[in-house]
C-alpha positions as CSV (number, residue, x, y, z in Angstrom):
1,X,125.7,117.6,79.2
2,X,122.6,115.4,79.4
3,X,122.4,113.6,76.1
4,X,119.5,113.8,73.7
5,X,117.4,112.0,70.8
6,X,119.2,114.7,68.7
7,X,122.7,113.3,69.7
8,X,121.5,109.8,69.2
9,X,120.2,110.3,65.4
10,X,123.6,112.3,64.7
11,X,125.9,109.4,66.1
12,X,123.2,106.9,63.8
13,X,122.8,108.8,61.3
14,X,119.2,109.1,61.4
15,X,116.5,111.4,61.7
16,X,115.5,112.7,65.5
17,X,111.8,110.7,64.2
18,X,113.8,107.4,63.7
19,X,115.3,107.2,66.5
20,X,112.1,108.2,68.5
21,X,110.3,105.5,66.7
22,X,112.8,102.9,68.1
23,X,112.6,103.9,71.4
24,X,109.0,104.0,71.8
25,X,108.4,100.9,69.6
26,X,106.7,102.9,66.7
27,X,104.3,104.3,65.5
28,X,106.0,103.4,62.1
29,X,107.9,100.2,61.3
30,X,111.9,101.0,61.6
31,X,114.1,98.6,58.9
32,X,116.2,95.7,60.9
33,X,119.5,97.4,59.8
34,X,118.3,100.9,61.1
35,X,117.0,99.8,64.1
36,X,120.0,98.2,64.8
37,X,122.4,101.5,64.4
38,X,120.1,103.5,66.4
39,X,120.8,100.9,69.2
40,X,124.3,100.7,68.8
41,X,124.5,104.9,68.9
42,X,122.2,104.5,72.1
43,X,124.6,102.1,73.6
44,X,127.4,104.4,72.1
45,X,126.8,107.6,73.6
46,X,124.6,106.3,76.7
47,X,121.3,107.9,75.9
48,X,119.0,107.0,78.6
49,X,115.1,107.9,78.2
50,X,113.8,106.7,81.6
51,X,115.4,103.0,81.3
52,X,113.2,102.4,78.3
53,X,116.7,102.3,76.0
54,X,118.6,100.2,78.3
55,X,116.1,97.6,78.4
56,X,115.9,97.9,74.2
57,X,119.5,97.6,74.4
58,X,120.1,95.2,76.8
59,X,116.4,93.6,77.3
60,X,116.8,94.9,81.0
61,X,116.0,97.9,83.3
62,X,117.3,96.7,86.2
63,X,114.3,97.5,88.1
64,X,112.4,95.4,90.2
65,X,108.7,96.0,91.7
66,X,107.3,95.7,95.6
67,X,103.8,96.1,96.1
68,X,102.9,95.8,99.7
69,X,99.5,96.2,101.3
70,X,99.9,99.1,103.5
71,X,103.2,100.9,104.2
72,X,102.4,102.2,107.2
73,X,102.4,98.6,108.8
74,X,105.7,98.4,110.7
75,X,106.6,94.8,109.0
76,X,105.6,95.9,105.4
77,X,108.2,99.1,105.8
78,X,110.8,96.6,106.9
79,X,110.4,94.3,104.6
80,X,110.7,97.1,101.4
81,X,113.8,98.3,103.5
82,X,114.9,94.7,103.2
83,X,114.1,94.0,99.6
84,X,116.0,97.4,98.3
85,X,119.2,96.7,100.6
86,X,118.7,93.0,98.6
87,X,117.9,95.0,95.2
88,X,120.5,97.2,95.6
89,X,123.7,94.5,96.0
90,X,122.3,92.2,93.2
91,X,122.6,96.1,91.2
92,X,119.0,96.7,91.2
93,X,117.2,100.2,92.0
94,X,113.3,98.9,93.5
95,X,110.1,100.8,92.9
96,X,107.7,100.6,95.6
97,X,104.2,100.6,95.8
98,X,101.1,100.7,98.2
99,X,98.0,98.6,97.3
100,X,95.5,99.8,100.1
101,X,94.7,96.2,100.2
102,X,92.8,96.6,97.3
103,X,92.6,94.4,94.4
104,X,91.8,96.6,91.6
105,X,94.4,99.0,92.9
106,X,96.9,96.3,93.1
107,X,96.0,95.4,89.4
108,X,96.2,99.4,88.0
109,X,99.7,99.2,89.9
110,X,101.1,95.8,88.3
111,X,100.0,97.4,84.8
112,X,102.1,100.5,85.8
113,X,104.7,98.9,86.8
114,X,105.0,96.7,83.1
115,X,104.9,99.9,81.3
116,X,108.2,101.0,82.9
117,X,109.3,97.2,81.6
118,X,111.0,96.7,85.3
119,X,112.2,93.0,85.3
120,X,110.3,91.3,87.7
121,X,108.0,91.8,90.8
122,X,107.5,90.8,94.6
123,X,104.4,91.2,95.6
124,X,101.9,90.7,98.6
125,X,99.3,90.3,96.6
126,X,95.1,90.4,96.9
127,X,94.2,88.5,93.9
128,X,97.1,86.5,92.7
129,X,95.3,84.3,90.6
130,X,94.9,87.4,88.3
131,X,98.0,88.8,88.9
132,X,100.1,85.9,87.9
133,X,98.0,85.9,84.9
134,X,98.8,89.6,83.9
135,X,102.6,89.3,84.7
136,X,102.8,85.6,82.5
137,X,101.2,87.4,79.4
138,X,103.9,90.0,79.6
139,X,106.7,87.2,80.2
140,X,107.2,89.5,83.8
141,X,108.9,87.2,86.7
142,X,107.8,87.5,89.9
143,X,107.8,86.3,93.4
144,X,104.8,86.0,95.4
145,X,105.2,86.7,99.5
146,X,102.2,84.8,101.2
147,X,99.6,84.1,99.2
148,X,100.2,82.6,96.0
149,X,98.9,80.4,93.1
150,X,100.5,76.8,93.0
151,X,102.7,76.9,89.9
152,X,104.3,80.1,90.6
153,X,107.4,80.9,93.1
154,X,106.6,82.1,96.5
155,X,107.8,82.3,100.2
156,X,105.9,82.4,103.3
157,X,106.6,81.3,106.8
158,X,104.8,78.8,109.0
159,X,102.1,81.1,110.3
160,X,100.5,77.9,111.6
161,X,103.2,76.6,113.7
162,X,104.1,80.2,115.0
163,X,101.0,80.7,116.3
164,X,100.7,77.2,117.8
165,X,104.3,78.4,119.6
166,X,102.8,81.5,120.7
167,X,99.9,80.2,122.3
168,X,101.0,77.2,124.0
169,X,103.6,79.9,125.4
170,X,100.7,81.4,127.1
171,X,99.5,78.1,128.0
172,X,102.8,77.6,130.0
173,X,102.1,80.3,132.6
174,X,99.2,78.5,133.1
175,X,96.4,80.9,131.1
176,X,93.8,79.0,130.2
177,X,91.0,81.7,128.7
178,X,93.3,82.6,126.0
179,X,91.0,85.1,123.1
180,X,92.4,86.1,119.6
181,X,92.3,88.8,117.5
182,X,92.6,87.6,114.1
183,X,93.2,89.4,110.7
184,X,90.5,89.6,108.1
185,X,88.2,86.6,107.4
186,X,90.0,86.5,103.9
187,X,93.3,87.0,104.1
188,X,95.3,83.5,104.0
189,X,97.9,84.2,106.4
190,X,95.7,85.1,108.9
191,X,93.4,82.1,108.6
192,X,96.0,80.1,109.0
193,X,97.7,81.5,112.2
194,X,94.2,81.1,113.6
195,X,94.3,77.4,113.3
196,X,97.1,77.2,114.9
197,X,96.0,79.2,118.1
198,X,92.7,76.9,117.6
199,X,94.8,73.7,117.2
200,X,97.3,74.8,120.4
201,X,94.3,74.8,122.2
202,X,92.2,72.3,121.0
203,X,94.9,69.9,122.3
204,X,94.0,71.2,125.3
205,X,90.3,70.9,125.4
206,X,89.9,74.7,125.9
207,X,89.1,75.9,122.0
208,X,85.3,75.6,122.6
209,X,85.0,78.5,125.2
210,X,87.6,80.7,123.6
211,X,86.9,83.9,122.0
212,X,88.0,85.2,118.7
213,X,86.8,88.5,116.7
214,X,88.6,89.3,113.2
215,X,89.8,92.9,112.6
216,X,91.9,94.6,110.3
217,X,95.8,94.4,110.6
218,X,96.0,97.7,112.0
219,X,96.3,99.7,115.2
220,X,92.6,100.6,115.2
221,X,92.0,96.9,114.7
222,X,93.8,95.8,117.4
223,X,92.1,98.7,119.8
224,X,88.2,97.4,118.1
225,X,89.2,94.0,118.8
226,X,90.7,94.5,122.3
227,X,87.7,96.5,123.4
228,X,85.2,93.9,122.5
229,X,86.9,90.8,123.9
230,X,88.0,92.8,127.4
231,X,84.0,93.9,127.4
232,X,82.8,90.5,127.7
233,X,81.0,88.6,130.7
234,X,84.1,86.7,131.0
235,X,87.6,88.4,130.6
236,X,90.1,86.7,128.6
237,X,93.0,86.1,130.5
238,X,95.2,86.4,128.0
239,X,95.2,87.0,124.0
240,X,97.1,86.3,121.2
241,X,97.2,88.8,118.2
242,X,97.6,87.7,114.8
243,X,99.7,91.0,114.3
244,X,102.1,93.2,116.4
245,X,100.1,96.5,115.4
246,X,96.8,94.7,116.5
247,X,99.1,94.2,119.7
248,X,99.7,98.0,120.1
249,X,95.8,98.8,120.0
250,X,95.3,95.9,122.3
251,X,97.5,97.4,124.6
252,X,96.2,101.1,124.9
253,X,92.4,99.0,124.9
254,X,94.1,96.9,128.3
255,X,95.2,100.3,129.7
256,X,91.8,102.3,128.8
257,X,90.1,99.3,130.7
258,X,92.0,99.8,133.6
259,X,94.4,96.9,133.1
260,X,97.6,95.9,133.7
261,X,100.0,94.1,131.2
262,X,101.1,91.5,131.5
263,X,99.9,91.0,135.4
264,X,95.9,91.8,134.4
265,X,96.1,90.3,130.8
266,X,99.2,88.5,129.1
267,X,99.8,89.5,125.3
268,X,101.5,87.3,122.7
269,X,101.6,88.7,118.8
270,X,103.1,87.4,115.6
271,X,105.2,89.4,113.5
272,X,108.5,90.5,115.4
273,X,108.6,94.0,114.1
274,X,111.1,96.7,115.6
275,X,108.2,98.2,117.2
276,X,107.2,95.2,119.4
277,X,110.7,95.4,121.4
278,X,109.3,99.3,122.4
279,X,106.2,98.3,123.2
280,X,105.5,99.0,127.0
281,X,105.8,96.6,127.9
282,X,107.6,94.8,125.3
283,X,106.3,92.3,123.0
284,X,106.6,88.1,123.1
285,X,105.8,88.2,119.2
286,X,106.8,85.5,116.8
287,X,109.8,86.8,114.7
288,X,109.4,86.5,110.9
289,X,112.8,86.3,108.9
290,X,112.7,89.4,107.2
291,X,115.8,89.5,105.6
292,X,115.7,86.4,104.4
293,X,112.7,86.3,103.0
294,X,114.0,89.9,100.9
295,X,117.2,88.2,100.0
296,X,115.7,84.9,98.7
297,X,112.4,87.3,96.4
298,X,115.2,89.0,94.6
299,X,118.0,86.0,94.5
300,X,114.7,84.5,92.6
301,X,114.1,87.1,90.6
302,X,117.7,88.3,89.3
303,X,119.0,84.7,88.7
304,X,119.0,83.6,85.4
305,X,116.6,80.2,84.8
306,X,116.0,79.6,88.1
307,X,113.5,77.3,88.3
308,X,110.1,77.6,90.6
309,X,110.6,78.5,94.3
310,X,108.6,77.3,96.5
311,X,109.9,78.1,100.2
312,X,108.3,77.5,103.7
313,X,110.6,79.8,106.4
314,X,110.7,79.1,109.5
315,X,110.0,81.6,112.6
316,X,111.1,82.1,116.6
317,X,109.3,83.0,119.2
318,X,110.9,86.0,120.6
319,X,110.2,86.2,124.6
320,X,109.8,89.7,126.6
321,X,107.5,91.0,129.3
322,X,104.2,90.9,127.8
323,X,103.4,87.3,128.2
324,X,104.7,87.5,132.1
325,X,108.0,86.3,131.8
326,X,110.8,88.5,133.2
327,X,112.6,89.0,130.0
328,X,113.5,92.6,128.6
């Protein structure tokens, strides 16, 4: 039978108010030596009011938060797969959450998240200035994927040197009008694997002529973005896309122009989602480490002390068919 407050004051000793007063932290002050019984029956007979008691008890829930921008991105569904398998072997259940790419929304989900007192957060986060300042004034850990302010733990991969990779990939089968869709103007992780396709061909002397539009990290974005660069006086011969869904819309914009991948235009994408090796035809995309990147949030996270992590992974270039090369 499913225990109860009632079972909890009777193994105390207590009233049913008592012990309610304990678990919710008031409204009325509980003496030390009380409060301390009604812990000890709570430990006793296993009482568990939606984790609140076990973190009274133990100062724990054994929950950890993921707040990713958009779930329906193939790489964000991954990567909370990822951080639960991690979660769940460290002996941590995860409660996930979708932010829209919304600050505000991020910020109503982080204050949702501390009134179930889980034990720490990873988050992709919008404004992570003021989210590191929420989760420091509740004493919250947390572990910040991309994005992040300088004194608190995060991991990211070189989005700068993956794109360079990508694009001087192209460059080897001899492209030289080589476009880019890019991710929003503001998002960090996308400004930075547009230097890199900038710097790949700035070495080159072709970064003056080459064209670039920003859109979303989405499908539609990809589509948008594929349209306007294939609708210009000069026709790139190739593009790099700053996300494997982009990729997708730019391929259905190739085909709804008439075009041939990779013998019309050649694709390269970062990201290395499961999707990309279905694509048709399949995706060169640079590969992010996915599980590593969940294994090391939640090692951070569960460990006790650990100090400040700040990690840079690396990523591979993954070669298939839609750069031109005769890989599967």
């Amino acid at each position: 039978a499913r225990v109860t407050q009632a079972d909890v004051a009777r193994a105390a000793g207590t009233s049913m108010a008592v012990v309610s007063y304990v678990v919710n932290g008031g409204p009325r002050p509980v003496a030390a030596a009380t409060r301390q019984r009604v812990l000890a029956a709570i430990e006793q007979t296993g009482y568990r009011p939606d984790g609140v008691a076990r973190a009274l008890v133990g100062g724990s829930t054994m929950t950890l938060g993921l707040i990713v921008p958009d779930i329906a991105n193939e790489f964000f569904a991954e990567l909370a797969r990822a951080v639960e398998h991690a979660a769940r072997k460290a002996g941590r259940t995860v409660l996930l959450a979708n932010s829209e790419g919304d600050a505000e929304t991020e910020l109503a989900l982080l204050e949702t998240f501390l009134q179930r007192r889980i034990d720490g957060v990873v988050i992709i986060s919008q404004a992570p200035i003021t989210a590191a300042r929420l989760l420091e004034r509740a004493g919250t850990r947390r572990v910040f994927l991309g994005a992040a302010p300088p004194d608190d733990s995060s991991i990211g991969v070189d989005n700068f040197g993956g794109a360079v990779a990508a694009t001087m990939h192209l460059v080897g089968h001899g492209y030289e009008r080589i476009a880019m869709i890019g991710g929003p103007a503001d998002a960090e992780v996308a400004e930075a694997r547009r230097e890199g396709w900038q710097q790949a061909l700035t070495s080159l002397g072709a970064a003056d002529d080459a064209a670039f539009v920003h859109q979303p990290f989405t499908v539609d974005g990809g589509y948008a973005g594929g349209l306007e660069l294939l609708g210009g006086q000069l026709r790139p011969q190739a593009v790099f896309a700053a996300s494997d869904r982009q990729a997708i819309g730019l391929l259905r914009a190739a085909a709804d122009e008439g075009l041939s991948v990779p013998d019309d235009l050649a694709i390269a994408t970062f990201d290395g989602s499961a999707a990309s090796a279905f694509a048709v035809p399949s995706l060169t995309t640079v590969q992010q480490p996915i599980t590593q990147m969940a294994d090391l949030a939640v090692r951070q996270l569960t460990a006790p002390d650990a100090p400040p992590l700040h990690a840079v992974l690396e990523v591979d270039l993954v070669i298939r068919r839609s750069c031109g090369c005769s890989r599967p």
